[in-house]
N, C-alpha and C positions, 0 to 999 in steps of 0.2 A: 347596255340597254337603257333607253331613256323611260324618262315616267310616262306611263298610262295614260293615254287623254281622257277625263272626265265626261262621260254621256249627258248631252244636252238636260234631259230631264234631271238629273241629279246633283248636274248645275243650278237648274232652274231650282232646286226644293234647297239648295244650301243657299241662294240669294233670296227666297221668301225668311228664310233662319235670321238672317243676317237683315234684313229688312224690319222685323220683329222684336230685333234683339234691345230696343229704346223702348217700350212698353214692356217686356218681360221683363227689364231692370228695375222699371216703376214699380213692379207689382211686388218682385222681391223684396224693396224698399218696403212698401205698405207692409207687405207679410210680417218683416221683421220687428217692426215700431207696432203693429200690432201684437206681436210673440213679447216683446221689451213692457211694453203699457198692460201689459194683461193686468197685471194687479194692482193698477192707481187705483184710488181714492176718489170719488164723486165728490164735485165740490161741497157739498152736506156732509161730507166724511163719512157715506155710507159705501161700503163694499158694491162696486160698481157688479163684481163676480166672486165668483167665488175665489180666493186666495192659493194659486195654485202653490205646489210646492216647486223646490230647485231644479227638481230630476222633471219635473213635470216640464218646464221652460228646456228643459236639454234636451227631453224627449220630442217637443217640435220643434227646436231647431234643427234637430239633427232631422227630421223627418221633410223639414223645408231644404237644407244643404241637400241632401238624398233625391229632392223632387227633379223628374225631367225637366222642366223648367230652368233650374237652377243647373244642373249637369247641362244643359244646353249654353246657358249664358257665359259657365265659366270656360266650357269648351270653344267659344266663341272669342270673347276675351283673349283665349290664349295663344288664336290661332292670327288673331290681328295685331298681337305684339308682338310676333315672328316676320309679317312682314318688314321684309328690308333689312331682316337682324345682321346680316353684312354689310351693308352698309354706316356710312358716317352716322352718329346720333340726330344730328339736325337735316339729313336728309332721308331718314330712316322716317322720323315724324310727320314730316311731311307728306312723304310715300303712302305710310299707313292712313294718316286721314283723308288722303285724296283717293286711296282703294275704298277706303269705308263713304266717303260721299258719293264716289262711283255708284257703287253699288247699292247702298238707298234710294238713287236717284241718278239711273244712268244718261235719261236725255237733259237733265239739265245739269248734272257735274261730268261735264266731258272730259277730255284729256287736254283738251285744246282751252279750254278754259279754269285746269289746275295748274298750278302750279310750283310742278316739280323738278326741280333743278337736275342737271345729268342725267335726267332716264329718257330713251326716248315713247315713243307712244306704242313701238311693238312690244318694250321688255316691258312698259306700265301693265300691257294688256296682258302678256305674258305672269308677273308676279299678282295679276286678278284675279285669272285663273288658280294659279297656285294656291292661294289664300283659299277661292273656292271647295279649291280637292282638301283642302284641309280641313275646314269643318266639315265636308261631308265627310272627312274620314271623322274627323273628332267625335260627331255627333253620330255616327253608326248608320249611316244612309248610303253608303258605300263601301 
Protein backbone atom coordinates (compact mmCIF):
# COMPACT_ATOMS: atom_id res chain seq x y z
CA UNK A 1 0.00 0.00 0.00
CA UNK A 2 1.30 3.21 -1.08
CA UNK A 3 1.45 6.52 0.95
CA UNK A 4 -1.76 8.54 1.56
CA UNK A 5 -2.19 11.55 -0.71
CA UNK A 6 -2.10 14.78 1.36
CA UNK A 7 -5.66 16.93 1.29
CA UNK A 8 -5.27 19.96 -0.62
CA UNK A 9 -5.93 22.19 2.48
CA UNK A 10 -3.19 20.53 4.57
CA UNK A 11 -1.06 21.12 1.64
CA UNK A 12 -1.96 24.38 1.37
CA UNK A 13 -1.27 25.21 5.66
CA UNK A 14 2.23 23.13 5.31
CA UNK A 15 3.26 25.64 2.14
CA UNK A 16 2.13 28.95 4.22
CA UNK A 17 4.80 26.87 7.13
CA UNK A 18 7.29 26.53 4.74
CA UNK A 19 6.74 30.00 3.13
CA UNK A 20 7.16 31.67 6.76
CA UNK A 21 9.97 29.58 7.81
CA UNK A 22 12.81 32.85 6.68
CA UNK A 23 11.09 35.27 9.09
CA UNK A 24 10.54 32.86 12.03
CA UNK A 25 14.32 32.14 11.76
CA UNK A 26 14.86 36.08 11.90
CA UNK A 27 13.00 36.18 15.04
CA UNK A 28 14.58 33.05 16.63
CA UNK A 29 17.83 34.94 15.86
CA UNK A 30 16.71 38.17 17.56
CA UNK A 31 15.26 36.14 20.52
CA UNK A 32 18.37 34.44 21.06
CA UNK A 33 21.09 37.65 20.93
CA UNK A 34 18.40 39.15 23.06
CA UNK A 35 18.40 36.00 25.80
CA UNK A 36 22.78 36.31 25.13
CA UNK A 37 22.92 40.52 25.64
CA UNK A 38 20.40 40.35 28.52
CA UNK A 39 23.13 41.41 30.84
CA UNK A 40 25.52 43.85 28.90
CA UNK A 41 26.64 46.95 30.22
CA UNK A 42 25.24 50.43 29.02
CA UNK A 43 27.93 52.24 27.54
CA UNK A 44 28.00 54.64 31.11
CA UNK A 45 28.60 51.05 32.78
CA UNK A 46 25.26 51.31 34.14
CA UNK A 47 23.22 48.13 34.50
CA UNK A 48 21.20 48.37 31.42
CA UNK A 49 18.72 45.51 33.72
CA UNK A 50 18.75 43.84 36.02
CA UNK A 51 21.68 41.08 36.17
CA UNK A 52 19.87 37.95 35.66
CA UNK A 53 21.27 34.83 37.06
CA UNK A 54 22.72 31.51 34.97
CA UNK A 55 19.49 29.30 35.50
CA UNK A 56 17.71 32.36 34.71
CA UNK A 57 19.28 32.56 30.93
CA UNK A 58 18.58 28.44 30.85
CA UNK A 59 15.35 29.01 31.86
CA UNK A 60 14.51 31.16 28.51
CA UNK A 61 16.25 29.28 26.47
CA UNK A 62 14.91 26.40 27.06
CA UNK A 63 11.46 28.20 27.24
CA UNK A 64 12.45 29.69 23.54
CA UNK A 65 13.76 25.91 22.15
CA UNK A 66 10.21 24.68 23.64
CA UNK A 67 8.35 27.62 21.64
CA UNK A 68 6.00 26.51 18.58
CA UNK A 69 7.82 28.66 16.69
CA UNK A 70 11.01 27.16 17.28
CA UNK A 71 9.36 23.21 17.20
CA UNK A 72 7.95 24.48 13.92
CA UNK A 73 11.42 25.74 12.41
CA UNK A 74 13.39 22.76 13.46
CA UNK A 75 10.61 20.37 12.20
CA UNK A 76 11.02 22.21 9.07
CA UNK A 77 14.65 22.26 8.88
CA UNK A 78 14.49 18.53 9.15
CA UNK A 79 12.15 17.80 6.85
CA UNK A 80 14.10 19.75 3.91
CA UNK A 81 17.35 17.94 4.66
CA UNK A 82 15.45 14.68 3.84
CA UNK A 83 14.70 15.61 0.61
CA UNK A 84 16.76 13.67 -1.91
CA UNK A 85 18.57 11.97 1.12
CA UNK A 86 18.97 9.08 -1.63
CA UNK A 87 20.23 10.65 -3.78
CA UNK A 88 23.95 11.83 -4.82
CA UNK A 89 25.20 14.72 -2.45
CA UNK A 90 25.37 17.37 -5.10
CA UNK A 91 22.16 16.48 -6.69
CA UNK A 92 20.50 16.07 -3.38
CA UNK A 93 21.36 20.04 -2.81
CA UNK A 94 20.25 21.06 -5.60
CA UNK A 95 16.83 19.11 -5.32
CA UNK A 96 16.36 20.43 -1.95
CA UNK A 97 16.90 24.14 -2.88
CA UNK A 98 14.85 23.95 -6.00
CA UNK A 99 11.79 22.21 -3.73
CA UNK A 100 12.38 25.11 -1.09
CA UNK A 101 12.41 28.06 -4.04
CA UNK A 102 9.46 26.12 -5.40
CA UNK A 103 7.72 26.38 -2.85
CA UNK A 104 8.36 30.08 -1.64
CA UNK A 105 7.53 31.03 -4.80
CA UNK A 106 5.82 28.57 -7.11
CA UNK A 107 4.93 30.87 -10.26
CA UNK A 108 8.23 32.22 -10.55
CA UNK A 109 10.65 28.99 -9.49
CA UNK A 110 9.21 26.64 -11.96
CA UNK A 111 10.52 23.32 -12.78
CA UNK A 112 11.35 24.50 -16.04
CA UNK A 113 13.38 27.17 -14.84
CA UNK A 114 15.50 24.97 -12.02
CA UNK A 115 17.92 23.42 -12.40
CA UNK A 116 17.94 19.91 -11.53
CA UNK A 117 20.01 17.56 -13.19
CA UNK A 118 18.38 13.68 -13.46
CA UNK A 119 14.96 14.37 -11.97
CA UNK A 120 12.38 14.67 -14.20
CA UNK A 121 9.43 17.31 -13.51
CA UNK A 122 6.81 14.33 -12.48
CA UNK A 123 9.40 12.84 -9.73
CA UNK A 124 10.47 17.09 -8.85
CA UNK A 125 6.65 17.32 -8.24
CA UNK A 126 6.35 14.16 -6.79
CA UNK A 127 9.37 14.48 -4.05
CA UNK A 128 7.39 18.34 -3.40
CA UNK A 129 4.68 16.75 -2.24
CA UNK A 130 6.56 14.55 -0.19
CA UNK A 131 8.54 17.10 1.63
CA UNK A 132 4.82 18.65 1.90
CA UNK A 133 3.40 15.44 3.79
CA UNK A 134 6.21 15.71 5.84
CA UNK A 135 6.09 18.88 7.72
CA UNK A 136 2.52 18.57 7.87
CA UNK A 137 3.37 15.38 9.58
CA UNK A 138 6.32 17.03 11.53
CA UNK A 139 4.46 19.91 12.51
CA UNK A 140 1.15 18.00 13.65
CA UNK A 141 -1.34 19.24 11.06
CA UNK A 142 -1.85 15.87 9.90
Amino acid sequence: MGKQRIPRDVAQAALYLVRGQAEREKRYREQLRAIAGYDRKTPGGNLARVLPSCEEKKRRMCELDNSRDARTMRAIQQAAYDIGADLPMDISWKLREAVLNNCRDGRRWRYELLDVPTISRAEFYRRKREFLRDVAQRCGIW
